[in-house]
Every structure is written in C-alpha cells, then in structure tokens.
C-alpha positions, 0 to 999 in steps of 0.5 A, a space after each residue: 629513457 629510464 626516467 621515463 620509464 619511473 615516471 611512467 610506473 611511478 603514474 600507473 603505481 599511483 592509479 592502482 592505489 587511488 584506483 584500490 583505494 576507491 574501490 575498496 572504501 566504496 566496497 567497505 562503505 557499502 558493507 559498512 551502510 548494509 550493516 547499519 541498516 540491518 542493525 536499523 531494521 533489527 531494531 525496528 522489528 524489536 520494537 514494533 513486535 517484540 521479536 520475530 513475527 510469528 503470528 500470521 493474519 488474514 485479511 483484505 489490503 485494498 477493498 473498494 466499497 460502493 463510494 467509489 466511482 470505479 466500484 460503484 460504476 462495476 455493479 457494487 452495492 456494499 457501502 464501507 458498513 457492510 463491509 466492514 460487518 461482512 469483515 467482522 463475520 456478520 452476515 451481509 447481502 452481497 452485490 448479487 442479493 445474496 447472503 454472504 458470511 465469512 467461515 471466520 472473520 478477517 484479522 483486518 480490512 483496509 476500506 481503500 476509497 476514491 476520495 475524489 467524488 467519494 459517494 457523488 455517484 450513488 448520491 447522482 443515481 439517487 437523485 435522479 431517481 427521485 427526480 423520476 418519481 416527481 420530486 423536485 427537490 434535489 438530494 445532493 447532501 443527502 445521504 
C-alpha cells in the first residue's frame, strides 16, 4: 500500500511541475512576445514620426465619387477632379447644383472607387443620351 501511495504522489507531484511548467512558460512566452511587440511597434512609431504623433489631421478616408456604380446609381455627380478640388478648399458645384466650399481645406481625401465598371455607368447614361439625340455612334471609351 505504501508503495502505491509513492507511486500515486510521485504521478500527481510530477503533473503539477509539468502542469507549472507549462503554464508558467506559456505565461512567460506570452509576456515575453507582448514585450517584443511593444518594443516593434516603438520602433515603428520612431521612424515613421520621429516620436509620439502630435499633429492631429482632418480628412475623408473612404469617399465615392461618381465613377462608382453604387454612387453614381445614388444621384452623385462630383467626378475624383471635383473632389479632389472641393478637398483642396476650391469651390465646386455639389450633386445638388449648388455651390459647395470647404471653411478650410482637408489634410488628405482617399478617392476610394469601385474599380470594377469604373465609370461604365456614366459612360452608358451618356451614351444612351446620345443615341436619344440621333447619334448613332457609339460613346463607350469615351469620356
């Protein structure tokens, strides 16, 4: 019995180290990548600004302009130039016909178009508009 009994502590003895071990090198592991990544990203924010950003910018990170089938299919009529003018603070016509000016300028605009049909549907409308008027020549490819 009692060599059972040493078997029986020396097994549970033996599964708490391994299980310690585990555990406590996962945990250690864990700090040990958190740690590196921190240091990686220090890094990285060093370069790229020299320090701690303190410089906050305004701007538009996701703009459709009417190149886009979804825009374009929404009424919008401003093309990636007006956009990009009415960005820079240079007054534009809006969608609505009417005169539209930024009280100051963006910082940056991300022109974020469909490429898939990019401008077909203006170029369609268009041409169907010609085709109304007695053209027969076809506008696809041109703008």
């Amino acid at each position: 019995m009692a060599s059972i009994r040493k078997i029986a502590l020396g097994t549970v003895a033996a599964a708490a180290v391994g299980a310690g071990l585990y555990f406590g090198w996962g945990a250690f592991k864990e700090s040990r990548e958190a740690s590196r990544a921190a240091d990686i990203q220090e890094a990285n924010d060093k370069e790229v600004t020299s320090g701690i950003a303190t410089k906050l910018l305004w701007g538009d990170t996701h703009l459709h302009t009417s190149n886009s089938i979804d825009a374009f299919g929404f009424g919008v009529k401003i093309g990636p130039e007006d956009a990009l003018r009415f960005a820079r603070g240079e007054e534009v016509k809006s969608t609505m016909g009417l005169q539209a000016k930024l009280d100051r300028p963006l910082d940056f605009l991300v022109i974020a178009d469909h490429s898939g049909g990019l401008g077909a549907t203006q170029r369609a409308l268009r041409c169907a508009a010609h085709h109304d008027q007695g053209s027969r020549r076809c506008c696809a490819g041109t703008t």
